[in-house]
Structure formats: structure tokens, C-alpha cells
C-alpha positions in Angstrom: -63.3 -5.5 25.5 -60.8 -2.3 26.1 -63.0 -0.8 27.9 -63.7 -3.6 30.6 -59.9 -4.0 30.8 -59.7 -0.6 31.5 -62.1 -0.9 34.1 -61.1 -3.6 35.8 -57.2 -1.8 35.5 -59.1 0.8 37.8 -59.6 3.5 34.8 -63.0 5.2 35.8 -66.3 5.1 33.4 -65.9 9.0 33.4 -62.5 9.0 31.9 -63.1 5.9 29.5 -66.4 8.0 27.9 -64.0 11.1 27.7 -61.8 9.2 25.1 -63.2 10.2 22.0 -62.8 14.1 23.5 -59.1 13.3 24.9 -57.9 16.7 23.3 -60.0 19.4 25.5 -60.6 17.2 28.7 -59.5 17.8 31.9 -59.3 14.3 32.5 -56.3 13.3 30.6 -52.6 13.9 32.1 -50.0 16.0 29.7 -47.8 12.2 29.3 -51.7 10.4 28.4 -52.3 13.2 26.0 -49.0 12.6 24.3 -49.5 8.9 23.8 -52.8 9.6 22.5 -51.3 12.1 20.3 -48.9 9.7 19.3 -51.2 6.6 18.8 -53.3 8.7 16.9 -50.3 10.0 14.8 -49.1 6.4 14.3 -52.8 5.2 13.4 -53.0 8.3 11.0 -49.8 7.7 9.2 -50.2 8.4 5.8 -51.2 11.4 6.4 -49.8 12.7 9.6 -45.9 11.7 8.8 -45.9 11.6 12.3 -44.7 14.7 12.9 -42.6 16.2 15.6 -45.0 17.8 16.9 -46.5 14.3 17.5 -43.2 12.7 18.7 -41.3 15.4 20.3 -43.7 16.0 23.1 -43.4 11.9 24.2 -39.7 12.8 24.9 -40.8 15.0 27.7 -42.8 11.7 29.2 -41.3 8.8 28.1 -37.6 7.1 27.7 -36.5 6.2 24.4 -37.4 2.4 25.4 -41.2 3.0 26.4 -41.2 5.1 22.8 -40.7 2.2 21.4 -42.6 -0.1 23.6 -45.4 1.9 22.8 -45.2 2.9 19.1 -45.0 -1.4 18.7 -47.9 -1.9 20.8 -50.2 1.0 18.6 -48.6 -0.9 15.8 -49.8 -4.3 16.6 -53.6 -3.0 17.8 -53.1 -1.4 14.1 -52.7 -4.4 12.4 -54.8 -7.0 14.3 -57.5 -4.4 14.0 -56.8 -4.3 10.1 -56.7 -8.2 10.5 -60.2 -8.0 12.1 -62.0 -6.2 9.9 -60.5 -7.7 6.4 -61.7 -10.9 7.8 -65.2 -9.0 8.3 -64.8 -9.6 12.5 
């Protein structure tokens, strides 16, 4: 489902299958790679802390308000997704 909304958002197959390897690839910009980072972080959150080094580089990318816009949005994917598969979905 994310991945034919990211296609039809004009994301390419190459850089979709590059997700799970977001970290070493060439495909990713520096402000993708720190919302990854972040979701990822945010996801992980008992045992990242989210860290600084997590948050700090999304201050180089993003303004305070799309920080928040998009630690609510990894937040809601978070839940519905713990939502989805409590409810075996």
C-alpha cells in the first residue's frame, strides 16, 4: 500500500527497494536520511531515547513545525500499525 503511494507520488522502484538499505545508499538525500533516522529513532524508542544524534541532525532540514509534523505522523503509523497487528491484520 506505501509503496504504490510512493509510486504513484513519482518515488522510483529503485529508490523504494533501497529502503531497507537507507543508511549506505546513494539514493537517499542528507534531509531523507534524517527523517529516516528519526522515524526509526521514534519507532525504536525504548531503546534509542531518541537521541540527539537522532534529532539534532532534523534541525539542519526541517523547522521546528515540520519536526513536529513529522514525529506525529511516525507516531500515528506507530500506533495504527500496533493497532493492526494486535487485531491480527
Amino acid at each position: 500500500m506505501h509503496a504504490k503511494s510512493l509510486r504513484d507520488q513519482g518515488v522510483s522502484n529503485e529508490k523504494i527497494d533501497a529502503l531497507a538499505g537507507w543508511r549506505v545508499s546513494h539514493l537517499f538525500s542528507e534531509r531523507e536520511k534524517a527523517a529516516l533516522a528519526w522515524a526509526e529513532s521514534v519507532t525504536h524508542i525504548a531503546h534509542s531515547h531518541t537521541e540527539d544524534n537522532d534529532y539534532l541532525p532534523l534541525k539542519n532540514h526541517f523547522s521546528d513545525k515540520e519536526i513536529s509534523d513529522l514525529t506525529f505522523a511516525i507516531a500515528l503509523m506507530n500506533g495504527l500499525n500496533r493497532v493492526a497487528v494486535s487485531m491480527r491484520q
